[in-house]
C-alpha positions, 0 to 999 in steps of 0.5 A: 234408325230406331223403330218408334212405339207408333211405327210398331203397333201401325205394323203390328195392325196392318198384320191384322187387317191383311186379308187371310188368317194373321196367326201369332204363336204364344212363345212361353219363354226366350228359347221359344221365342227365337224358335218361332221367329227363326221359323219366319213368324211376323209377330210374337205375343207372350202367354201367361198361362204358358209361363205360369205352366211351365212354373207348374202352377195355374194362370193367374198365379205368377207374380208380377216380377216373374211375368216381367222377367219373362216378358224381358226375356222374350223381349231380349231374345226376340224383334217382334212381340205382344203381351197378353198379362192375363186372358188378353186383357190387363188386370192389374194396373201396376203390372201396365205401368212397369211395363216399357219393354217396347 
């Protein structure tokens, strides 16, 4: 049985409402992230200085198809992730609306 969007975010809050430090690593692209998850990692989030640096530019800088190529490939490599566009909040409204990866 597939996973529902409300079934991942109630997961997705309970590992932050535990008592205790919830710590979720930044994984910059796919090979990262089955490194993190392999190494026991509840929970993933992506990182758009992490993709802009090893573009060797600064955050902010990517375009929109390169950080949803990126979120797509974490996402295809990975079971369990976030998404932070830029400084942990969503800046541009187009890049929310394209984003149905999960």
């Amino acid at each position: 049985m597939r996973t529902t969007q409300l079934q991942k975010a109630e997961k997705f809050r309970e590992l932050h409402a535990r008592a205790g430090a919830f710590v979720i690593p930044n994984p910059w692209d796919a090979g990262s992230a089955r490194i993190l998850e392999h190494l026991g990692f509840e929970a993933l989030t992506t990182t758009s200085a992490g993709l802009a640096f090893t573009l060797g530019r600064r955050d902010g800088s990517c375009t929109r198809a390169e950080t949803l190529a990126n979120a797509r490939a974490i996402v295809e490599s990975a079971s369990k992730y976030s998404r932070d566009y830029l400084n942990g909040s969503q800046t541009d409204a187009g890049l929310m609306e394209t984003d149905s990866s999960g």
